[in-house]
N, C-alpha and C positions, 0 to 999 in steps of 0.2 A: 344217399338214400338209406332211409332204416332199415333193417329188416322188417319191422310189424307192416310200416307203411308198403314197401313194396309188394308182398303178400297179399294186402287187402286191393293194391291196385292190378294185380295180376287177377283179379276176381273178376274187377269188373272190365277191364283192357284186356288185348288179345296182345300181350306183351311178348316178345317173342326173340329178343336181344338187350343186354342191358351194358353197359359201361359203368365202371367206377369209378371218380377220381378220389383218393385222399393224398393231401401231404405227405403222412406216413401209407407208402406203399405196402409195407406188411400188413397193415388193416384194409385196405383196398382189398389186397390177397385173400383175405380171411374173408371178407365178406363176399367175393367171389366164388371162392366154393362153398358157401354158406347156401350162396343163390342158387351154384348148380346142382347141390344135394338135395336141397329141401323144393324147392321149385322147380327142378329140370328147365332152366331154362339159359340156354347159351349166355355166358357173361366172362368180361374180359376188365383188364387192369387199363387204365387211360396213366397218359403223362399230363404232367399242366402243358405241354407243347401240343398236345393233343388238345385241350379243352374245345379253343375254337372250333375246333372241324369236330368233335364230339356235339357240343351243345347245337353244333349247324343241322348236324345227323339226327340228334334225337327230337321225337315228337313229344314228348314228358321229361321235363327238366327236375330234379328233386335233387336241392339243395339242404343240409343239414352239416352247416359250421360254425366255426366260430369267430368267422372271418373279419378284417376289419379294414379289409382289401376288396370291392365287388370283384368276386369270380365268374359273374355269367352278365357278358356285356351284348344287347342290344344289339349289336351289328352281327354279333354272333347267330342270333335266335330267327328261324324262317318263320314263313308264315303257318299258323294252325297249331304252332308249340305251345303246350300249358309250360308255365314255370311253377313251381311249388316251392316257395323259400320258406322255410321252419324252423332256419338258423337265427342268426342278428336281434339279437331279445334285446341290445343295448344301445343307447344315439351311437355311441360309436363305431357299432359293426354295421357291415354291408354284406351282402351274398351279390347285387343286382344293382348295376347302374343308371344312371337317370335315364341314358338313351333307352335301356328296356322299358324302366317306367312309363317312359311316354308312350310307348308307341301303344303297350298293354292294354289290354281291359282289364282294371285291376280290382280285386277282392283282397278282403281281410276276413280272418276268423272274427275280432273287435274292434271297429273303427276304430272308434276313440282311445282305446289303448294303445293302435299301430298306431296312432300320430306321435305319442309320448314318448314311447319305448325302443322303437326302432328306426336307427340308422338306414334304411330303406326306403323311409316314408319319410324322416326326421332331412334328411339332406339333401334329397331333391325338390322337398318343398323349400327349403333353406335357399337353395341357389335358384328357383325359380321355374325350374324342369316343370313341375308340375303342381297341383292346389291339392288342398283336401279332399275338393270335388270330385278328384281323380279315382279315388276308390268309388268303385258303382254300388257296390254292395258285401254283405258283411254275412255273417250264417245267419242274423236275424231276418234279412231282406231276402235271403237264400230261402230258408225255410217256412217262412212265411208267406211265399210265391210272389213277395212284390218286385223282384227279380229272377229271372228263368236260368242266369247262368247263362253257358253259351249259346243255349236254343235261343236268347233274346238277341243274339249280336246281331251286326248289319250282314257280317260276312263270316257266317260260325269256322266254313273250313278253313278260313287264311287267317281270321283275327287270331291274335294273339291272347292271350291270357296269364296273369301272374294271380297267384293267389300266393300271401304272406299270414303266418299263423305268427302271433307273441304269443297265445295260450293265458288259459287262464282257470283257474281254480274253478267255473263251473264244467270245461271239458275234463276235468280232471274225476269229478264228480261224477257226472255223466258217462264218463267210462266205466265208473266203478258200480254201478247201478245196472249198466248194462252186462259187466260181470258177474255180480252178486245172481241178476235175475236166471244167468244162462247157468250156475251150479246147481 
């Protein structure tokens, strides 16, 4: 989890525990007290022996690696979990396994770019797991209302959710627009 991100998510979530994992544990650590200085809000160091029963626990998954290994596998994830993967910009990297893909309602920030770019989307359509189709919708179909997001699911408190960001030069923009306007 980012710091920016996590912030803007404790806005609008009544977050109230968080867990870290990094590879490198000293940065786990640091962003730990990061969390509890600037947020007050209880947070602890996870091991990868911990992952499972961390990602089982957590109601908001938020992935940011550089992984090329899936670290948040499908068996893991209950019902009603969003995942947020923001990592894997490459066919090669993975955050997220086919088992989560499927079972997801899955979002992208750009369709057509998460087909291309990321090992997420790129290798479980590869092996069959799942279609293009599989993404329901994207921030166009999001803010446009031709999709509601969870309010549209069959089953909003148990479905699952993954939303996958590769980013792109107009969110980069768009940020910077909304900063210029807020000085």
């Amino acid at each position: 989890m980012s710091d920016h991100n996590g912030a803007e998510m404790h806005e609008v979530r009544d977050i109230e525990e968080i867990k870290v994992f990094d590879i490198y544990e000293a940065s786990a650590a640091r962003l730990v007290d990061q969390i509890q200085t600037d947020m007050k809000i209880k947070a602890s160091v996870v091991s990868k022996e911990e992952l499972p029963n961390t990602v089982a626990w957590a109601d908001i998954v938020s992935c940011a690696t550089l992984s090329e290994e899936p670290l948040v596998l499908g068996e893991w994830v209950t019902p009603g979990t969003h995942v947020d993967l923001i990592g894997s910009f490459t066919p090669n990297m993975r955050e997220a396994d086919d088992s989560l893909m499927q079972k997801a309602q899955v979002f992208a920030d750009f369709k057509e770019a998460a087909l291309t770019e990321t090992g997420d989307f790129i290798a479980p359509i590869k092996s069959g797991a799942i279609t293009a189709d599989h993404i329901i919708g994207d921030f166009f179909t999001l803010s446009r209302g031709v999709h509601a997001g969870r309010q549209q699911f069959n089953d909003p408190e148990n479905d699952i959710s993954v939303f996958k960001a590769v980013g792109s030069s107009i969110e980069d923009l768009a940020t910077a627009m909304l900063w210029f306007d807020s000085i």
